[in-house]
C-alpha positions as CSV (number, residue, x, y, z in Angstrom):
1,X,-6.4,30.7,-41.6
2,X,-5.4,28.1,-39.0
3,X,-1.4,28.0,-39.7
4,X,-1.6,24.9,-37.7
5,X,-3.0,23.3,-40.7
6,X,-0.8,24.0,-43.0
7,X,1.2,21.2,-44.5
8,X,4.8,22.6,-44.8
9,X,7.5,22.3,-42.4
10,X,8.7,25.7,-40.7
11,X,10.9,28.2,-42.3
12,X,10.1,26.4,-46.0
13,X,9.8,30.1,-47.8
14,X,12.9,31.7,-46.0
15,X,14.6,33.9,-48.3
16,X,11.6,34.3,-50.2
17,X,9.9,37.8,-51.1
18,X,6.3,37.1,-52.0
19,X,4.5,40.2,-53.8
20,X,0.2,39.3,-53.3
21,X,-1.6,41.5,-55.1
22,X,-4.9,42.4,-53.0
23,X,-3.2,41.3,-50.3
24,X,-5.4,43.3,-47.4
25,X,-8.2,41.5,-47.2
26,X,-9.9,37.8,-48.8
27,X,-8.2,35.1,-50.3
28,X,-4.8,37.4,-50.8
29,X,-5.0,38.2,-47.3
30,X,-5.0,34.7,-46.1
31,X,-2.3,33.5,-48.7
32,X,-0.1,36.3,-47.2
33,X,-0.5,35.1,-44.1
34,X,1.1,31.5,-45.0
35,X,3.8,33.0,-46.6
36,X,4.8,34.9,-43.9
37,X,4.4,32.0,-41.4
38,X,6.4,29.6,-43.4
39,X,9.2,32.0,-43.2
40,X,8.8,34.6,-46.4
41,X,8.8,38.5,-46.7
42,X,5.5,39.7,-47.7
43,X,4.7,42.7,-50.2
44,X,0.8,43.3,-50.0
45,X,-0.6,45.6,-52.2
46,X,-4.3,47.0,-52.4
47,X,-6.4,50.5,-53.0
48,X,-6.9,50.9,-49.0
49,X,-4.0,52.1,-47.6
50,X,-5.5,51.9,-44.3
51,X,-6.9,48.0,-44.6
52,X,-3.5,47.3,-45.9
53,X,-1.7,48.6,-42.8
54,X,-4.1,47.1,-40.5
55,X,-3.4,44.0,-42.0
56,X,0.6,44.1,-42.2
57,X,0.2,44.8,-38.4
58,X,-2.3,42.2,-37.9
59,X,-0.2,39.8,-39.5
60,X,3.4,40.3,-37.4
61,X,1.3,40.4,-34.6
62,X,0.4,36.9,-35.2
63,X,3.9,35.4,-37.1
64,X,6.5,37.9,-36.7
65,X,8.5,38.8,-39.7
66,X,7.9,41.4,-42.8
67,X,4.9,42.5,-44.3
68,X,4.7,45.7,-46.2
69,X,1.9,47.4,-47.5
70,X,1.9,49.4,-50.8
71,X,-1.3,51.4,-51.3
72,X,-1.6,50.8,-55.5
73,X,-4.4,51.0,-58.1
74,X,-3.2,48.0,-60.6
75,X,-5.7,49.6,-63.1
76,X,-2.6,52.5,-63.8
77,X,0.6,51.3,-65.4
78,X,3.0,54.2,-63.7
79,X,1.5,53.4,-60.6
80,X,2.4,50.1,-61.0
81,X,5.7,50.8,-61.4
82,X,6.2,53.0,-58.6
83,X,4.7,50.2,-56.6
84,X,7.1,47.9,-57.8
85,X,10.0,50.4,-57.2
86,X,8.6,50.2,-53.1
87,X,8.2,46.5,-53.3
88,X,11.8,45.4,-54.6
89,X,13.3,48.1,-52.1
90,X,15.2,46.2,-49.7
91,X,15.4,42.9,-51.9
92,X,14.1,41.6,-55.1
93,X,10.7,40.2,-55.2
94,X,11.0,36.2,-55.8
95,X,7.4,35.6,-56.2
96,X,3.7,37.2,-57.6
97,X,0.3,36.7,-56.4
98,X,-1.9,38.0,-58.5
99,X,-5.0,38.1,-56.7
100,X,-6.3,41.4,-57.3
101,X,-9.4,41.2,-58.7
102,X,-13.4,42.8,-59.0
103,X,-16.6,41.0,-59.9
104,X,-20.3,41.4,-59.6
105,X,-23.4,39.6,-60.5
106,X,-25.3,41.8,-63.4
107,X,-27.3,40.6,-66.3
108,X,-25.3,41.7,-69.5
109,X,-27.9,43.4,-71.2
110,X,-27.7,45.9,-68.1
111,X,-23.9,46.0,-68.0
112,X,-22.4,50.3,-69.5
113,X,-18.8,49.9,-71.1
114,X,-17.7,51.9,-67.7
115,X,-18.9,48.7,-65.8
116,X,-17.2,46.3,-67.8
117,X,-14.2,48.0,-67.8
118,X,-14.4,48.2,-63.8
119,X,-13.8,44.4,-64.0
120,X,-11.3,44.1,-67.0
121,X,-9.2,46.5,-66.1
122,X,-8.6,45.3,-62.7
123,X,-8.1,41.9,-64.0
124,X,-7.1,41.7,-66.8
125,X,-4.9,44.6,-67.9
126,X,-3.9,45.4,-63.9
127,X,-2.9,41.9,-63.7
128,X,-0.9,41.7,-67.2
129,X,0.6,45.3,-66.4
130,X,1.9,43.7,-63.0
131,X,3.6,40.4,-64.6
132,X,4.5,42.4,-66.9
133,X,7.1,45.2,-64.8
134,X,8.0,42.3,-62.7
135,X,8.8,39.9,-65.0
136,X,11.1,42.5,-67.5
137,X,12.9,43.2,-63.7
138,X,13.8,39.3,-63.2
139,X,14.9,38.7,-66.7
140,X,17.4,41.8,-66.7
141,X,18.5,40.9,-63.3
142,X,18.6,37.0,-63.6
143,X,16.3,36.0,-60.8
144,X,14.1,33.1,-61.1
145,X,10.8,34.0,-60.4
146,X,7.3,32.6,-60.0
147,X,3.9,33.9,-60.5
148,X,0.4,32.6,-59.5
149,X,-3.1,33.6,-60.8
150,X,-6.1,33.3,-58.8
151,X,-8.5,32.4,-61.4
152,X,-12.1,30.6,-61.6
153,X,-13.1,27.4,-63.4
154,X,-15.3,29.8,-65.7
155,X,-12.2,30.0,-67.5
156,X,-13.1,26.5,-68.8
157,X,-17.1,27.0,-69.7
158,X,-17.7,30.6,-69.2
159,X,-20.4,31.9,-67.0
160,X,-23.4,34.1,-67.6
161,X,-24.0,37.1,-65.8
162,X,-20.1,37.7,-64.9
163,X,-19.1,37.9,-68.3
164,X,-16.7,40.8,-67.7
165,X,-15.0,38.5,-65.4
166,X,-15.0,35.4,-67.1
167,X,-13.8,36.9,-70.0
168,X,-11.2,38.6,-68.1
169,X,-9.9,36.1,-66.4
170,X,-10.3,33.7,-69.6
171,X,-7.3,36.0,-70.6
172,X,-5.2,35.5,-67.7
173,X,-5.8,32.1,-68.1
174,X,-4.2,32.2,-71.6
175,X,-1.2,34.8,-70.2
176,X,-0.3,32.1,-67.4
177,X,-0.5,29.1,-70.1
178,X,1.4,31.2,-73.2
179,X,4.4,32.9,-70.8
180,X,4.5,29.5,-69.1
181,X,6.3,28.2,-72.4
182,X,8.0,31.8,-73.4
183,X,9.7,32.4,-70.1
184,X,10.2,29.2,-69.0
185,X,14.3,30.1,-70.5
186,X,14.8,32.6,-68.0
187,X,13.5,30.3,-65.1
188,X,10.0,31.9,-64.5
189,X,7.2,29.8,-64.4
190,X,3.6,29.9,-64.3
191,X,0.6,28.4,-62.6
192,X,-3.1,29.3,-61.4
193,X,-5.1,28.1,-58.9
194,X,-9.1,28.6,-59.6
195,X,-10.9,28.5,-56.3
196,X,-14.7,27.1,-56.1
197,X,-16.5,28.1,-52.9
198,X,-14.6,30.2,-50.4
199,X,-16.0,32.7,-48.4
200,X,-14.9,36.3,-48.3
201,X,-16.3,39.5,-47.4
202,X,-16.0,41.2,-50.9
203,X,-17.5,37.8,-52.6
204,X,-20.7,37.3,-50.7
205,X,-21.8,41.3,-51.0
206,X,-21.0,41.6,-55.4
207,X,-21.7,38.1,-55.7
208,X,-24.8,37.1,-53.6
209,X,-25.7,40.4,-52.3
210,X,-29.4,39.7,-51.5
211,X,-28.5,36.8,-49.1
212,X,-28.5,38.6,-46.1
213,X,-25.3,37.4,-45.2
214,X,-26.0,33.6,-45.6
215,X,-25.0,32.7,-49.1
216,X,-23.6,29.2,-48.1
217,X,-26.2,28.0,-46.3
218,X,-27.5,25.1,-49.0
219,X,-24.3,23.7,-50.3
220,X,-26.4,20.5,-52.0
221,X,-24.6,21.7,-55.7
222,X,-21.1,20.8,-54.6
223,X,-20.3,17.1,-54.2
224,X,-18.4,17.5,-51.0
225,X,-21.5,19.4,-49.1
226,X,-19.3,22.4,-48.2
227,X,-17.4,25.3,-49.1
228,X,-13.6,25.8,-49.0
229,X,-11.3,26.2,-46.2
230,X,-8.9,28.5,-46.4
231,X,-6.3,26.1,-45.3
232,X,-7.0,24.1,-48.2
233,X,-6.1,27.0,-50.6
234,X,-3.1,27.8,-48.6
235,X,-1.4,24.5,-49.1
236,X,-1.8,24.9,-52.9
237,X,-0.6,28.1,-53.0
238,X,2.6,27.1,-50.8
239,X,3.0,24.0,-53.1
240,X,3.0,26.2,-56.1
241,X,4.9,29.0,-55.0
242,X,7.9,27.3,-52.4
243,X,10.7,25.4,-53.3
244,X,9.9,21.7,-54.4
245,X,7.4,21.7,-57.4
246,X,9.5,23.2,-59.9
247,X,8.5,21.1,-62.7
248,X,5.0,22.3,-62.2
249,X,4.6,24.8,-64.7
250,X,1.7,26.4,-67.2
251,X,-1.2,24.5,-64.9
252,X,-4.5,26.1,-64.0
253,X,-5.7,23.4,-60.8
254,X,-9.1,23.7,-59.8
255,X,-9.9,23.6,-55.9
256,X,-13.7,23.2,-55.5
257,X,-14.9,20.1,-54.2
258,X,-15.2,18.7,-57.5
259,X,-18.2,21.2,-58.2
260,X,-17.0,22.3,-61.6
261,X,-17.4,19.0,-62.9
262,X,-21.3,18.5,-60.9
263,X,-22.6,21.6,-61.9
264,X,-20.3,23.9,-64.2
265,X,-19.5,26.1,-61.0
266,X,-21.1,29.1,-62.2
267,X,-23.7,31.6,-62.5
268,X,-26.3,29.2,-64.5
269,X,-28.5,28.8,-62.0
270,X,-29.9,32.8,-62.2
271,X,-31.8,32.3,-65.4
272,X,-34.6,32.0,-62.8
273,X,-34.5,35.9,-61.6
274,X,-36.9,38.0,-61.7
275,X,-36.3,41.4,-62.8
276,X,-37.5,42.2,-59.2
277,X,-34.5,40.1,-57.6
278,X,-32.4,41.4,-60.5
279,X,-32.9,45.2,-59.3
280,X,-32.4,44.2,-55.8
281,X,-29.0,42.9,-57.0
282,X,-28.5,46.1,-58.1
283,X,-29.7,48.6,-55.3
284,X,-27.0,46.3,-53.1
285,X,-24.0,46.1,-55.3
286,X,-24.4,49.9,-55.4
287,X,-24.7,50.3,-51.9
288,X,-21.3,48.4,-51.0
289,X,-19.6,50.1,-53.9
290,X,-20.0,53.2,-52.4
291,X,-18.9,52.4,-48.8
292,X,-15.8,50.9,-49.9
293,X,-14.9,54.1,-52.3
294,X,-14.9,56.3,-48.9
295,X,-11.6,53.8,-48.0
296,X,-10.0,54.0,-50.6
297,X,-6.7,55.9,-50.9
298,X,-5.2,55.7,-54.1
């Protein structure tokens, strides 16, 4: 992210503790980073103990300021806990990313319960079990709090062949629009951004993993001709998250070039494979699962 592209004046998140949720690397990885610039503490949390370090260090190399890393696996409730025991060490946490998430392209004939649950339980139960221990923290100590969602316009129309995913995050959808209006007493609100088009690492290999590492090449689906930047996404977040939108509460805002409303923003377009490209998928999803299980730490 270019921090010299962000909208906010300096310092706009001091006093803030910002808890990002697959925080090391991605889209989490860059929201950190504006946080932290703008003035915040940052808690990043992730399975990779190691990525998450590099990228605390990365990061006050660049800005100065606090980042800590907490190696957690949001799929286990106690672990959760004991990762929020770490985070609010020092100072409450003010604020909750939740980013964390897993996807991959399969059709759903070929999905085993073990692979849908790789997706739900990440994002859907890890991500209700988070909100969940941090918001039963702010209501019994009387701190306002706020919480983002990283969602996807699927939420809206579904999408074949991610339907662990869109299902998944249909529910967190639903969470951020039904604890919007429950907790809004206690001064927590809610909000969720769902991101079209922006390149990461972990998207292009689950998502378009026979590419061969140009899946944005043809852009001619999304009205504006290009993908994201992560700027853009940046500048929401902040909006959402620091001081001066606090009537802004129980919205899901789509940032995608208008694409959702061209083309549906989704998976449609597959129908077309071949069970050939469809076991191809496969062979390479595999692959990249296994490399990043050798880094994981917890």
């Amino acid at each position: 992210m270019d921090a010299s592209q962000l909208m906010f004046k300096p310092g706009l998140m001091k006093g803030q503790k910002i808890l990002v949720t697959g925080g090391g690397t991605g889209l989490g990885k860059e929201m950190a980073e504006a946080f932290l610039h703008l003035g915040a503490d940052v808690v990043i949390w992730g399975r990779r103990g190691d990525v998450l370090k590099e990228t605390a260090d990365e990061l006050m190399g660049k800005h100065g300021g606090t980042v800590t890393p907490v190696a957690c696996d949001i799929r286990v409730p106690d672990a959760i806990k004991d990762a929020v025991d770490q985070s609010w060490a020092g100072g409450a946490v003010t604020g909750l990313v939740n980013n964390a998430a897993g996807n991959f392209i399969s059709r759903t004939e070929d999905l085993s319960t073990r692979g849908f649950d790789a997706i739900a339980n990440i994002v859907f139960h890890g991500t209700f079990y988070t909100t969940l221990d941090v918001g039963k923290r702010w209501i019994d100590q009387g701190i306002k709090g706020n919480v983002i969602s990283i969602l996807t316009t699927w939420v809206w129309n579904g999408s074949p062949f991610v339907v662990p995913s869109a299902m998944s995050k249909a529910g967190v959808n639903a969470m951020t629009q039904s604890l919007a209006v429950e907790w809004s007493r206690y001064g927590i609100r809610f909000n969720a951004i769902a991101p079209g088009p922006f390149p990461t690492e972990g998207m292009s290999k689950r998502l378009n993993p026979t590419s061969g590492g140009d899946a944005y090449s043809d852009m001619s689906r999304n009205p504006m001709g290009r993908v994201g930047h992560m700027h853009e996404l940046c500048n929401l977040a902040v909006f959402l998250m620091g001081p001066g939108a606090e009537y802004v509460n129980g919205q899901t805002i789509a940032i995608d070039g208008a694409e959702y409303q061209s083309s549906g923003g989704n998976f449609s377009g597959l129908r077309s494979w071949t069970d050939d490209a469809w076991k191809a998928a496969r062979d390479a999803i595999q692959a990249q699962n296994a490399k990043d299980r050798a880094k994981r730490t917890v």
